[in-house]
PLY file of the C-alpha trace (Angstrom):
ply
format ascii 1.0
element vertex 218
property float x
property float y
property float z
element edge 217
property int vertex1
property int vertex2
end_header
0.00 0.00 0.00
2.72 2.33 -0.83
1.91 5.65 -1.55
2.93 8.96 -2.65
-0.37 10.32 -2.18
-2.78 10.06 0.98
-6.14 10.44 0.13
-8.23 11.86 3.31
-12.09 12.73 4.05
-13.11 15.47 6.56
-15.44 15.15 9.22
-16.52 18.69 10.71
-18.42 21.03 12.68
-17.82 24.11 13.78
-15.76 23.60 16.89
-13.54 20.30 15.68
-12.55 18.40 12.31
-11.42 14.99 12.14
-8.70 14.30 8.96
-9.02 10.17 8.23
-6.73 8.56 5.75
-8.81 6.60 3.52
-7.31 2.98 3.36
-5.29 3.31 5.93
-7.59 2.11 9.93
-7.34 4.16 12.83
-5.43 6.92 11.26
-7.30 9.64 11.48
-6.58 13.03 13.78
-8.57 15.71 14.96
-8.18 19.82 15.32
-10.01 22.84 15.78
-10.11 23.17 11.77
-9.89 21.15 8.67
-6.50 22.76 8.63
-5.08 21.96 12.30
-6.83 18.56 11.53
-4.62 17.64 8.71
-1.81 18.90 10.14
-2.06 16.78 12.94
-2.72 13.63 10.58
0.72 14.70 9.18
2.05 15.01 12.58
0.81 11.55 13.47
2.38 9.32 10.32
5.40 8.53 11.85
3.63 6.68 14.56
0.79 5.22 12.61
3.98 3.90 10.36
4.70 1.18 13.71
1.02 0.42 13.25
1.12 -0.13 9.16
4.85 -1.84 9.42
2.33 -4.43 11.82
0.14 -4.92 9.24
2.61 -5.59 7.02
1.89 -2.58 4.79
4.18 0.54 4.15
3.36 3.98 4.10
4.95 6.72 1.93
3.68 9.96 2.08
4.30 13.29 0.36
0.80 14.93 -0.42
-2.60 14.97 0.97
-5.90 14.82 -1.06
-9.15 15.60 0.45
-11.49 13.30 -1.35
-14.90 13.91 0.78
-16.36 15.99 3.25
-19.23 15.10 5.94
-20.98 17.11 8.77
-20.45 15.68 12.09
-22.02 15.97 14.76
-22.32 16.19 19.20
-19.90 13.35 18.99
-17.64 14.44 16.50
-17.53 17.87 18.93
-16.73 15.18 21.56
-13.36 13.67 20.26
-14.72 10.81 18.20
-14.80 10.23 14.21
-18.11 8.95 14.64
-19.51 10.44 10.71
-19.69 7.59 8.43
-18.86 8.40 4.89
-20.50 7.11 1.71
-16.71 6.13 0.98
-17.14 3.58 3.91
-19.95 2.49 2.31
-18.24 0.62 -0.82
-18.31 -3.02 -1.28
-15.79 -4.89 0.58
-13.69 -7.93 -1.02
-12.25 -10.68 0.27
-8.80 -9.67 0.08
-9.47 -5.44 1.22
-11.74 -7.46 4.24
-8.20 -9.60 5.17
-6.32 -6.16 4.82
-8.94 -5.19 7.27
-8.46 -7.26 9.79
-4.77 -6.82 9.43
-4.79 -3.40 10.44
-7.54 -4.16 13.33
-5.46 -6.86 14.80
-2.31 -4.16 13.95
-4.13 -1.54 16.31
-4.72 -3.89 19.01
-1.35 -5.11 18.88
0.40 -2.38 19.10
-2.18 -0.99 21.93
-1.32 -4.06 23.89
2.69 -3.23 23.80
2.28 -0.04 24.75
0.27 -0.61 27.68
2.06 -3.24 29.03
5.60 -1.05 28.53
4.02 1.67 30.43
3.99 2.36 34.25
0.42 1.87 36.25
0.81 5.37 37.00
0.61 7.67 34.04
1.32 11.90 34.25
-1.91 13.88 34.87
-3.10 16.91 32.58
-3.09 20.43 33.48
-6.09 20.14 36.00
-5.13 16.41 37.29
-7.34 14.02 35.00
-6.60 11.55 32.94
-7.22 7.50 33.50
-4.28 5.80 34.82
-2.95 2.85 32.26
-5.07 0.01 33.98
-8.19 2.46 33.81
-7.28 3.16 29.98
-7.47 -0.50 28.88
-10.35 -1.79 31.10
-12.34 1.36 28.82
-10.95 0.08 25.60
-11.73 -3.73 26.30
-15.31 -2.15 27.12
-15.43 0.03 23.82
-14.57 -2.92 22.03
-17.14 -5.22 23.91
-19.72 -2.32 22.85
-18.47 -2.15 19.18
-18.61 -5.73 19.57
-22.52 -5.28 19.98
-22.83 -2.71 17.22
-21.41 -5.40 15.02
-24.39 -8.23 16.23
-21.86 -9.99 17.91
-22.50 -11.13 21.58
-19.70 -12.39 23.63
-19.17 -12.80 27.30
-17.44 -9.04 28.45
-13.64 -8.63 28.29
-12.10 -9.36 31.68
-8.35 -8.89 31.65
-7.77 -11.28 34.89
-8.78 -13.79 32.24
-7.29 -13.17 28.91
-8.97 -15.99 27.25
-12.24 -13.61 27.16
-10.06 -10.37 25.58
-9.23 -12.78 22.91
-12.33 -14.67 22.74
-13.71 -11.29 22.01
-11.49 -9.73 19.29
-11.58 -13.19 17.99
-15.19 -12.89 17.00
-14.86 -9.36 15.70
-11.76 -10.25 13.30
-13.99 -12.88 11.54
-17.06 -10.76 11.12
-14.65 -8.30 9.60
-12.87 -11.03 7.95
-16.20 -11.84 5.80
-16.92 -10.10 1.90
-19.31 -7.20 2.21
-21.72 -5.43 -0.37
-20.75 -2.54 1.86
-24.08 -2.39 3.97
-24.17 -2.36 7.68
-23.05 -5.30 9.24
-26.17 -7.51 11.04
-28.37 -5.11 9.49
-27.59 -2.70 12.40
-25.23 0.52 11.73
-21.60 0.03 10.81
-20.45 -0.83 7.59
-17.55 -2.82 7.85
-15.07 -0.65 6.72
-16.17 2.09 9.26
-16.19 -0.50 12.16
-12.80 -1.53 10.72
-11.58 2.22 11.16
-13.19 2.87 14.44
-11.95 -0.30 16.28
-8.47 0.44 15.29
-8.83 4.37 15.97
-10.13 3.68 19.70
-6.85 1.34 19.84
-4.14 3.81 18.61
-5.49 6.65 20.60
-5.60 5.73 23.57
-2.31 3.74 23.15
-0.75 7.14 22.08
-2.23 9.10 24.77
-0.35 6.57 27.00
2.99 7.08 25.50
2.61 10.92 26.11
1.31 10.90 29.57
4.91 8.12 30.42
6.98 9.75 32.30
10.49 9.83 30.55
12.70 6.99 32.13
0 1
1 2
2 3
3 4
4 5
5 6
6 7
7 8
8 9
9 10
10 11
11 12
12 13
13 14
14 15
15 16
16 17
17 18
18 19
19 20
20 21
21 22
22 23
23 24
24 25
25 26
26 27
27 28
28 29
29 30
30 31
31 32
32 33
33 34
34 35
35 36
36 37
37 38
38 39
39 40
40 41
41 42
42 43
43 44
44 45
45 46
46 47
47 48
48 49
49 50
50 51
51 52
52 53
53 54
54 55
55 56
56 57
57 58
58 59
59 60
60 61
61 62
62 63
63 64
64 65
65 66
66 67
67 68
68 69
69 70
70 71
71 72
72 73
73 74
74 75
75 76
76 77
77 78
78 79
79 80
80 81
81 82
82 83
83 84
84 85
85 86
86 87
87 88
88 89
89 90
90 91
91 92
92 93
93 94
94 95
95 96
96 97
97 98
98 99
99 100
100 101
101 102
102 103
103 104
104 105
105 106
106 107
107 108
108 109
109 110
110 111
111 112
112 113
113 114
114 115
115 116
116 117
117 118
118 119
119 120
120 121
121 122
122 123
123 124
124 125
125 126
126 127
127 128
128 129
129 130
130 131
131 132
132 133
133 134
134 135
135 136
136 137
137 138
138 139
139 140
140 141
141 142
142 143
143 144
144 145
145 146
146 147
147 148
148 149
149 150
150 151
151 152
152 153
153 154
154 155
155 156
156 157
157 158
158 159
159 160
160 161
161 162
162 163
163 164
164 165
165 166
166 167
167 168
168 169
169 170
170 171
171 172
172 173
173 174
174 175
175 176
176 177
177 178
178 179
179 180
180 181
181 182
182 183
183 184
184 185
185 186
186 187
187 188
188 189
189 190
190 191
191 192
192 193
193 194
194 195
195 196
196 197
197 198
198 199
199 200
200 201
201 202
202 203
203 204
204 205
205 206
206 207
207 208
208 209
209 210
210 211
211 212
212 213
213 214
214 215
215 216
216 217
């Protein structure tokens, strides 16, 4: 998936604007403009290279092309990508659905390494908040058990004293994304595949990032 071009959609309102790399799960950065947005995205490649050398994929960027604009929303003001493009809504073949599931199972991976590099106690923001690293992964094993949900999947919740049911789980939602799509939502319910695809592994990579910048330096 070498490229020298990065095609990108905008999600916006007027407070935030997410930049999303088309192609490319869980890359996708946010800003108080389309511009800081981008900028960010740019900002970001170097790290979301770790998550594409994971995947097995290599990323080569020089330009980026804004291929599609959306509206977002309360939870796009929020901090989530949550607008789902009529790009996501293509058909999905069997090999783009196993490139899919490469860069989901990429995300996780790479969220997993971080967290277990990092220190239980993690630096606090300007005011004091901020989830320490145990408190960060028991909410993404719950996002994922909700996405989970989203996708029609039901599986016992994620419990990391027992690992078998964190893998149990992502288990099942690899090989719903694993499967050919027309591009509808998956069950019938909301997500089109490649959405869920992109929001899995964006919930992932965030919060693994915000963990590497609230380590203290060794």
């Amino acid at each position: 998936m070498t490229s020298r071009t990065i095609a990108v959609t905008i999600e916006a309102t007027s407070k935030r604007a997410f930049a999303t790399a088309v192609g490319w799960p869980g890359w996708s950065r946010s800003g108080k403009t389309e511009e800081l947005a981008l900028a960010a995205l740019v900002d970001y490649a170097p790290r979301y290279a770790v998550v594409a050398r994971q995947a097995g994929e290599t990323i080569g960027v020089a330009d980026l092309v804004v291929v599609e604009r959306s509206a977002g929303g309360p939870t796009t003001d929020f901090g989530v990508p949550s607008a789902i493009r009529e790009l996501d809504r293509r058909p999905v073949s069997a090999a783009e659905a196993a490139q899919l599931v490469r860069f989901v199972e990429a995300a996780w991976t790479v969220f997993d390494r971080v967290a277990v590099a990092a220190p239980a106690e993690l630096r606090k923001g300007p005011r004091g908040g901020g989830r320490d690293r145990d408190k960060i992964v028991e909410h993404v094993d719950g996002a994922d058990h909700a996405y989970a949900q989203v996708m029609g999947i039901k599986v016992a919740a994620p419990d990391r004293a027992d690992l078998a049911t964190v893998g149990a789980m992502r288990a099942a939602m690899l090989e719903t994304l694993r499967q050919p799509s027309d591009g509808s939502p998956i069950a019938g319910r909301k997500w089109p595949p490649r959405y869920a695809a992109r929001r899995i592994a964006w919930h992932a990579l965030d919060h693994a990032w915000e963990i590497e910048d609230r380590t203290e330096p060794a």
